[in-house]
N, C-alpha and C positions, 0 to 999 in steps of 0.2 A: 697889176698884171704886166708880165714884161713880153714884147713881141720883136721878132726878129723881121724886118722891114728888107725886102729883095728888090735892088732894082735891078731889073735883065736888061741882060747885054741886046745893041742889037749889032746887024751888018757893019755898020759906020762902026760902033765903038769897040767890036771885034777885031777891026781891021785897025784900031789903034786911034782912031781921030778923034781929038778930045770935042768935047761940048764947045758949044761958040763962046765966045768971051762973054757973050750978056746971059747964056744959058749957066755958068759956071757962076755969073758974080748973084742972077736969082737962084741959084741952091745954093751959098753961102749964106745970103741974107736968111733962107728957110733954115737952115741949118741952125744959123744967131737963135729964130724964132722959137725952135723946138729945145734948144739950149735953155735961152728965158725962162722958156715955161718949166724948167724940170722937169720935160719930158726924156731928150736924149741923154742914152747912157754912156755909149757907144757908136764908133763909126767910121767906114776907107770906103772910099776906091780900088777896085782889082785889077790888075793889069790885065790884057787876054792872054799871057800864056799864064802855063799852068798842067799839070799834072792828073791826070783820072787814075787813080789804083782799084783793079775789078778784084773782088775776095773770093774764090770759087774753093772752100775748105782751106787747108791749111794754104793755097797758092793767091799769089798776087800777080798780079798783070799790069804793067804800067803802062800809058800811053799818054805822049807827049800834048799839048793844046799849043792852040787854040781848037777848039771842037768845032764841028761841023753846023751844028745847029745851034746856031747861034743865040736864038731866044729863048734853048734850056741852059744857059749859061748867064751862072752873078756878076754881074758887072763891079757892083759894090753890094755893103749892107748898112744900116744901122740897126743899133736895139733902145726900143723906145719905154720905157714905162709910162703905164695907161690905166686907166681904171677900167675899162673894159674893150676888148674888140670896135665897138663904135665911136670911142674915140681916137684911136689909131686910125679908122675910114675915114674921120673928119681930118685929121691931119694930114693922110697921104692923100682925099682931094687937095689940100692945100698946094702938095708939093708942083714946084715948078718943070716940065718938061725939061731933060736934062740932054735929049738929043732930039733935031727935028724929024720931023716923022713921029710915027707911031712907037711910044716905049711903052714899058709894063713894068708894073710892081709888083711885090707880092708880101702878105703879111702874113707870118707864122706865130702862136705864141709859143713859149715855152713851158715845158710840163714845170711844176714846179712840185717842192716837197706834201702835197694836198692833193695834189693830181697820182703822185706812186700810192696812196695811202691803198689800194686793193692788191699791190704787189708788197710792200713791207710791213713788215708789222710794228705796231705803235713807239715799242725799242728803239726799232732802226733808223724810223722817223725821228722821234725826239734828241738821237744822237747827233752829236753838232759837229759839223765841219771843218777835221782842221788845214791849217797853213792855205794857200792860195786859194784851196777850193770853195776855200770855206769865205774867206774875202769877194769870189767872185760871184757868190749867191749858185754856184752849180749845181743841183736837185740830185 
């Protein structure tokens, strides 16, 4: 099972102030951890600015970031393979606070080709993937 791991932004890292030096070098060492184990697949840091585009029918709407509300905004992400949702919980207890204060994670999985099986039909499933998307495991 492969999950997409959110850490939210807060105030501080909104406004650009990195992690403290001993916050930064315990999420590397975490980082090493989840590497080891063949769990991480993937994985940044986001800067705060950044782009929101609203789709209202064929129209787009831009607007510039950093966003107002800061703790619905990615700070960074990883994506972990896991054999199930509770072990992604065990790991992200593990993880080390990346800013003082109170921060938040959040863990998504992703659908995979078994999860579409009620939208496609067995054809479209068994059809395989090609060039990038097909390397990236995209469903």
């Amino acid at each position: 099972m492969r999950v997409m791991v959110f850490a939210m932004a807060t105030q501080d890292s909104q406004k650009g102030e990195p992690p403290t030096a001993e916050a930064f070098a315990a999420m590397d060492r975490f980082t090493d951890e989840l590497a080891d184990a063949g769990v991480l697949v993937a994985g940044a840091g986001l800067k705060p600015q950044g782009k929101s585009i609203l789709f209202e029918g064929a129209t787009r709407t831009v607007t510039d970031g950093p966003f107002a509300e800061s703790e619905e905004v990615v700070a960074g992400f990883s994506i972990w393979e896991v054999k199930d949702m509770e072990e992604a919980v065990a790991w992200a207890r593990r993880s080390p606070n990346p800013m003082p204060g109170p921060s938040r994670m959040e863990i998504r999985p992703f659908y995979e080709a078994d999860d579409l099986a009620a939208f496609l039909t067995p054809e479209e499933l068994a059809a395989p993937r090609e060039g990038e998307r097909g390397k990236l495991g995209v469903a």
